[in-house]
C-alpha positions in Angstrom: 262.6 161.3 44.3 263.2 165.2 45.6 262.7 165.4 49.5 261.6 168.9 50.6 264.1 169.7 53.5 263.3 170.6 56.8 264.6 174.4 58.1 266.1 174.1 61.4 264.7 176.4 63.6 266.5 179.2 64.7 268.0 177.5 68.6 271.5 177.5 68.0 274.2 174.9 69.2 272.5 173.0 72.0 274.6 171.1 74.5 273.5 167.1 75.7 273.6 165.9 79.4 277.0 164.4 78.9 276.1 161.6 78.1 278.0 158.5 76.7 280.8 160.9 77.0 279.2 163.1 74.6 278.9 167.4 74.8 277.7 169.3 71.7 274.1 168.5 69.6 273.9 170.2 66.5 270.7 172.4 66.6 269.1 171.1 63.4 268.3 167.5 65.2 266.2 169.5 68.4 264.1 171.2 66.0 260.8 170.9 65.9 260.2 168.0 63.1 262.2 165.5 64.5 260.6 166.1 68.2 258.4 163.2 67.8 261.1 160.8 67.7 262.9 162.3 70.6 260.1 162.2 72.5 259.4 158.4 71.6 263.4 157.6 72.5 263.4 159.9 75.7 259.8 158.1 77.0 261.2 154.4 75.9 264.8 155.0 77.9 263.1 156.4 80.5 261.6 153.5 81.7 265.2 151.5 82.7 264.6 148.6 80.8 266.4 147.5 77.3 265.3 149.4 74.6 265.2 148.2 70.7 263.3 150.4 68.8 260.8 152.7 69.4 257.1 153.5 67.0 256.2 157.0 66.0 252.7 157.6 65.0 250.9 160.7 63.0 254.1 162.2 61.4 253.7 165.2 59.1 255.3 165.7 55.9 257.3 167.8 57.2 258.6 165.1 60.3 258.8 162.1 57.7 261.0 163.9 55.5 263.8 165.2 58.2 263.3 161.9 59.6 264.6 160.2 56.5 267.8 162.9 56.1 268.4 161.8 59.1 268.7 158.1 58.6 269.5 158.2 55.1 266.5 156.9 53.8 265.7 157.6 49.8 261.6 158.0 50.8 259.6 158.9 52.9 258.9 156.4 56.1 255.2 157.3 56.1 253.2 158.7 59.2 253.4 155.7 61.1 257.2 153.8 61.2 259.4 151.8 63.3 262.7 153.2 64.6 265.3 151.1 65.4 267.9 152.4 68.0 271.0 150.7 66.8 270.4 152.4 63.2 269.5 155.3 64.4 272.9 155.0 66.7 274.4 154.3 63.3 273.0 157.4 61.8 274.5 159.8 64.8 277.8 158.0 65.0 279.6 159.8 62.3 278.5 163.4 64.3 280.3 161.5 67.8 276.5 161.2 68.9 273.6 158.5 69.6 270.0 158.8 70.4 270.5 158.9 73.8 272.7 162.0 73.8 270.4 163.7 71.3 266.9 162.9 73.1 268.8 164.2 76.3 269.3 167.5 74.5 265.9 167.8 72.9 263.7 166.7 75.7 265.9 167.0 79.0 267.6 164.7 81.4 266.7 160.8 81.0 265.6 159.0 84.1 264.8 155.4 85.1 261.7 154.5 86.2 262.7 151.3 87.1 265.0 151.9 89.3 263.1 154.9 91.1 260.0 152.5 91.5 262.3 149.9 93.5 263.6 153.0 96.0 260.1 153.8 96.1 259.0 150.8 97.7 262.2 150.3 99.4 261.2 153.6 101.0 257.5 152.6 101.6 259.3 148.8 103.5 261.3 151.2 105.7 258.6 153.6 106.5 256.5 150.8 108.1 259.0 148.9 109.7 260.1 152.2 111.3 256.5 153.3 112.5 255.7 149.9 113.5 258.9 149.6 115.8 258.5 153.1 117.1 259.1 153.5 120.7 255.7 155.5 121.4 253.7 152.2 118.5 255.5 149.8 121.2 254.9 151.0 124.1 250.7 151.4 123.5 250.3 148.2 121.4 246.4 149.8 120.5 248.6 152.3 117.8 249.5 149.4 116.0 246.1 149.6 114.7 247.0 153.0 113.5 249.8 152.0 111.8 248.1 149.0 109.6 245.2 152.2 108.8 248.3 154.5 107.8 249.6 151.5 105.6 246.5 150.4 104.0 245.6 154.2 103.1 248.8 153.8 101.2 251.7 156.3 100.5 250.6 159.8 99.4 251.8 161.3 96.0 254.0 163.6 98.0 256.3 160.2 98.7 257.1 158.1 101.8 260.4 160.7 103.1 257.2 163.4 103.6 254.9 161.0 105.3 257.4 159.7 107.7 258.8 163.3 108.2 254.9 163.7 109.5 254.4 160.8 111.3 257.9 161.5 113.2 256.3 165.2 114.3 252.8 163.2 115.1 254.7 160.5 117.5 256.4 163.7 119.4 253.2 165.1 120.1 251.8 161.2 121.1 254.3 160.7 123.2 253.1 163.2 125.6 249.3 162.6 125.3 247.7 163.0 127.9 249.2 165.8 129.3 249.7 165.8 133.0 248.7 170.0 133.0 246.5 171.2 130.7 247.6 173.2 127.8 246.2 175.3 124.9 246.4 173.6 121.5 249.1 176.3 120.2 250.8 176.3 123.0 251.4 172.4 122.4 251.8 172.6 119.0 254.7 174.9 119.8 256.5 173.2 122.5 256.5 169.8 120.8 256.6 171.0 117.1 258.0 174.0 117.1 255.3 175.5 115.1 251.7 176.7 117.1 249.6 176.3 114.4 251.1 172.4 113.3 248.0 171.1 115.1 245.7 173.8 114.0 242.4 172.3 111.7 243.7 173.2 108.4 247.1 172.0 108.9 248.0 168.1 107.8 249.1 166.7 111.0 246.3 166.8 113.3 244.8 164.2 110.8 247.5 161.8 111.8 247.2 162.8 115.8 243.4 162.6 116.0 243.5 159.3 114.3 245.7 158.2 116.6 244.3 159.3 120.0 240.8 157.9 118.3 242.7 154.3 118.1 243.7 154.5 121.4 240.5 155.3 122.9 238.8 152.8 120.4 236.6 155.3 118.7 235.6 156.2 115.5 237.4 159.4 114.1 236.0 163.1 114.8 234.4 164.7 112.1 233.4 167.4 113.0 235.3 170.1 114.9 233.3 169.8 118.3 234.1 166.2 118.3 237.9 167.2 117.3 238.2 169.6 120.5 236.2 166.6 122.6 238.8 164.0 121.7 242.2 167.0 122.4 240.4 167.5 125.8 240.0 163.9 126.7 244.1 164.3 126.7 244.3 167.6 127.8 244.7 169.2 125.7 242.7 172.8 125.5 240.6 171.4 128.1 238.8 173.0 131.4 241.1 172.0 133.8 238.5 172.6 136.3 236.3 169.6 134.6 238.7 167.4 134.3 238.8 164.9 137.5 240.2 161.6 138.8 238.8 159.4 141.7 240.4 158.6 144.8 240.5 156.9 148.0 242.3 156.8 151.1 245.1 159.5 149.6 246.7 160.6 153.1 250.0 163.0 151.5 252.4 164.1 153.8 252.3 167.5 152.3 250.7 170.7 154.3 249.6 172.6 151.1 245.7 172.5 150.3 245.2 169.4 148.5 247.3 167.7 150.5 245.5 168.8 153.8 241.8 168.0 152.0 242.7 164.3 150.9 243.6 163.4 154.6 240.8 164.8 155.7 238.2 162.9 153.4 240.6 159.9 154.0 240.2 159.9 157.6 236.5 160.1 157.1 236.3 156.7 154.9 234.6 158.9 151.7 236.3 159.0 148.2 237.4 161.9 146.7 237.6 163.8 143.1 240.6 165.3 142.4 240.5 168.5 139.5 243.6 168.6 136.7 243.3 172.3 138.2 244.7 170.9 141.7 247.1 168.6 140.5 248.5 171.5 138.5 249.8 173.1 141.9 252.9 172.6 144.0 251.5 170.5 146.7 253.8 167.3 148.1 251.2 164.5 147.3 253.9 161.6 148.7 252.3 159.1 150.8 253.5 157.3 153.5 251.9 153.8 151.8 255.1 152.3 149.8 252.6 151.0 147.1 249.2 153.0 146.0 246.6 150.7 144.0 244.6 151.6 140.6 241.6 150.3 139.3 240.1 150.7 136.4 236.2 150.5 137.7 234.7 152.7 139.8 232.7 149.9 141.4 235.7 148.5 142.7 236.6 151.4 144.6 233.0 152.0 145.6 233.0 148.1 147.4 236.6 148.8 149.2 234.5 152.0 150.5 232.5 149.9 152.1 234.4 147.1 153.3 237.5 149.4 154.5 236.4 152.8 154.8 239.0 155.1 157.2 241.2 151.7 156.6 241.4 151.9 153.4 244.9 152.4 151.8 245.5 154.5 148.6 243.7 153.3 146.1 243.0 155.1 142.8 240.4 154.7 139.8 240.8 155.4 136.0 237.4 155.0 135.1 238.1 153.4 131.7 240.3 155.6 129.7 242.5 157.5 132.0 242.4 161.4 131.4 244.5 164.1 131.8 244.0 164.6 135.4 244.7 160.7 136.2 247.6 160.5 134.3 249.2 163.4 136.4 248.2 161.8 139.8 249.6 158.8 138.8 252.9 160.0 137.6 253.2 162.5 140.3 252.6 159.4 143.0 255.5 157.4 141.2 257.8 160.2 140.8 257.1 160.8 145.1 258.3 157.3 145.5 255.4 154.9 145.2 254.9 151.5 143.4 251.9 152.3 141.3 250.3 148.6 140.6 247.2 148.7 138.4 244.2 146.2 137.6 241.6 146.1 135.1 239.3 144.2 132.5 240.3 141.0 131.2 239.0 141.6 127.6 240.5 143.9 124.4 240.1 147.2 125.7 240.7 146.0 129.3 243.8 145.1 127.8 244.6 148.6 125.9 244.2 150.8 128.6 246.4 148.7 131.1 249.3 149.1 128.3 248.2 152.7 128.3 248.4 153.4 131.6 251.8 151.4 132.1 253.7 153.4 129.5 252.5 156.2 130.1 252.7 156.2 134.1 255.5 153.9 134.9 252.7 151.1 136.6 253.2 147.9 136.8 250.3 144.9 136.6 248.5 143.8 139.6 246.7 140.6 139.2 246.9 141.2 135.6 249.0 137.9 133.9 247.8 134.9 132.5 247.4 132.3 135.3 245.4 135.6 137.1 243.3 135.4 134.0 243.0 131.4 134.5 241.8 131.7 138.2 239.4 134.2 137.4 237.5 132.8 134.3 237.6 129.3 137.5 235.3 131.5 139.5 233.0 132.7 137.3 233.0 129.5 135.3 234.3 130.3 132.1 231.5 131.6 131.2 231.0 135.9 130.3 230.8 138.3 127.6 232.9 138.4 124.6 236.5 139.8 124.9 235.8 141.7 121.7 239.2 143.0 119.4 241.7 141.9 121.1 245.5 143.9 121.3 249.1 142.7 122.6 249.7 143.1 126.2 253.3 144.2 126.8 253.8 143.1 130.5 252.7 139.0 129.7 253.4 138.2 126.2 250.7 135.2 127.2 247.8 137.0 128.1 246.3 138.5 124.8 246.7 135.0 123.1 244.8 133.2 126.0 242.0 135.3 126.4 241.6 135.4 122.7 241.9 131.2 122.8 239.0 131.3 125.9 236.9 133.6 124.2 235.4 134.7 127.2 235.7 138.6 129.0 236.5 138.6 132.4 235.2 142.2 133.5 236.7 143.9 136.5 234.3 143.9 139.0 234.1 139.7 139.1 237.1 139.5 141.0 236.4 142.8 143.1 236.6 140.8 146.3 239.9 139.6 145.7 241.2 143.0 145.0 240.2 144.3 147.8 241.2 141.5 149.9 244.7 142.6 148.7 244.2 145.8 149.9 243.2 145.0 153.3 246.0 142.7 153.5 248.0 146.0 152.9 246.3 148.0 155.5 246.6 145.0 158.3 250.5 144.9 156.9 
């Protein structure tokens, strides 16, 4: 039977990949009727495992017929045939070629999809291992929340060396938050990115930030852009500076600028006082002559040693729950002056996130805040209380998260008030 040969098209000499050693393709075997079966050979390599044979389906007349010139075949294969690689091997071997060479040249370069799915999720292992052992993830145990979010949303198509690249910019501005003086959202974005508008709404990292600094404050994430500049300012971060305020009491600096002279004088008249992220921004000496200044987390707290101490009272601070932008500076500006900045506050989950909060970002150590301090109070108010809700690590005694999950039982702030501030007139009388 007469075959009707297929004309080459016109591509000239093409050269293969290189490989198997191998350099020239004639053009004839990249033209356009024998495609299909590089195309079958190139898909079938590509995927890193043993190949025997590949299956072409919906040949032409034309692609049957170069198909059998090319493996010697004296009829046509029909539209739908199995190609075995070792004869098709044999048929190239007299030209110094195989189908590996020849689907190279035809269709391009040959990968391994096996292999590049193992560095693939060798990549995705290392990305969370990294993240999750991050310096900023363990020093605020709440972000590890973050990180399980970041992992169950998966790697994006744009690969694992592109989302840690991301993360590592989103950590650098995290690792500031809050901000101890108050700073436009470009200006921020510059400084700790290098880029002023890395942070703007449009950009990607925001996203990872936002969700962030919603984890740590145990909210849900802003969607909408009033709720996105709410949750920046909460860290100051584009915020009024003038709004922005922490509460004090018995603050007595050594300083002679104005804030210094104002928090002696509402210290010597027993009243607490709110201090703006505006005055904390100047140059006034704020060191005290107390070696040790107090936080709380409750504004209760401060409110009963007020009352029970009043012009006696040493320096005692409050958070009120989250600490903003203007607490944070106090507090680091009291430390960097020389004081021992102890903090206390709720024995429950979120108690327990802030405290690790405001020790890594502050320098503070606990104060009546371990696990036997835990144990005495749930005594006094007889293990009984609210919930301690989702419970997170806490750094400073390993013990204390896994107990107060055990108990089951919150152990809020203000039910050991007394005691606190039976410490702190144990101060003043010291």
């Amino acid at each position: 039977m007469e075959r009707p040969h297929a004309r080459p098209e016109p591509h000239g000499e093409r050269h293969g990949d290189g490989e198997g050693g191998l350099s020239r393709v004639p053009a004839h075997l990249t033209g356009k009727p024998l495609l299909p079966l590089w195309r079958a050979v190139h898909e079938r390599l590509s995927s890193g495992r043993p190949v025997r044979s590949v299956t072409l389906r919906d040949l032409d007349e034309e692609a049957q017929a170069a198909l059998a010139d090319l493996l010697g075949s004296s009829s046509y294969p029909g539209s739908r045939v199995i190609v075995r690689l070792d004869r098709l091997d044999a048929a190239l071997a007299p030209l110094g070629l195989d189908g590996r060479a020849v689907a190279s040249a035809a269709v391009g370069p040959i990968g391994n999809r096996a292999a590049e799915r193992e560095r693939h999720a060798r990549e995705r292992t290392g990305l969370w291992s990294w993240l999750s052992a991050h310096p900023v993830v363990v020093r605020q145990p709440a972000l590890v929340e973050w990180v399980d979010r970041l992992r169950a949303d998966g790697v994006p198509r744009e690969g694992a060396a592109r989302l840690r690249e991301r993360c590592e910019r989103a950590l650098a501005v995290l690792e500031v938050l809050p901000l101890s003086e108050s700073l436009p959202l470009p200006t921020l974005a510059a400084r700790e990115v290098g880029d002023p508008h890395a942070l703007d709404d449009t950009a990607a990292l925001p996203s990872l930030v936002l969700r962030a600094l919603a984890t740590l404050r145990g909210l849900p994430v802003p969607g909408n852009a009033q709720d996105r500049r709410a949750l920046w300012g909460a860290f100051g971060v584009d915020c009024d500076s003038h709004s922005t305020s922490v509460l004090a009491l018995g603050l007595r600096p050594v300083g002679d600028g104005p804030l210094a002279t104002t928090l002696r004088v509402w210290a010597d008249a027993g009243h607490a006082v709110s201090i703006t992220l505006d005055q904390l921004s100047g140059n006034d000496d704020v060191r005290q002559p107390f070696p040790v200044v107090h936080v709380v987390e409750n504004p209760s707290v401060l409110a009963l040693a007020q009352r029970r101490l009043g012009t006696e009272a040493p320096p005692l601070v409050c958070v009120s729950g989250w600490p903003n932008s203007a607490a944070v500076a106090l507090l680091r500006r009291l430390g960097e002056d020389g004081a021992r900045v102890r903090y206390h506050g709720d024995f429950d989950g979120e108690g327990l996130r802030i405290a690790a909060h405001v020790m890594a970002r502050t320098g503070a150590v606990p104060w009546r805040m371990g696990a036997s301090d835990y144990l005495g109070a749930l005594r006094e108010a007889g293990a009984v209380g609210p919930e301690p809700g989702r419970m997170s690590p806490s750094p400073w005694d390993a013990e204390l998260s896994d107990l107060i999950g055990e108990q089951g039982v919150a152990v809020p702030e203000e039910r050991v008030a007394d005691l606190l501030v039976d410490d702190l007139a144990a101060v003043t009388r010291g």
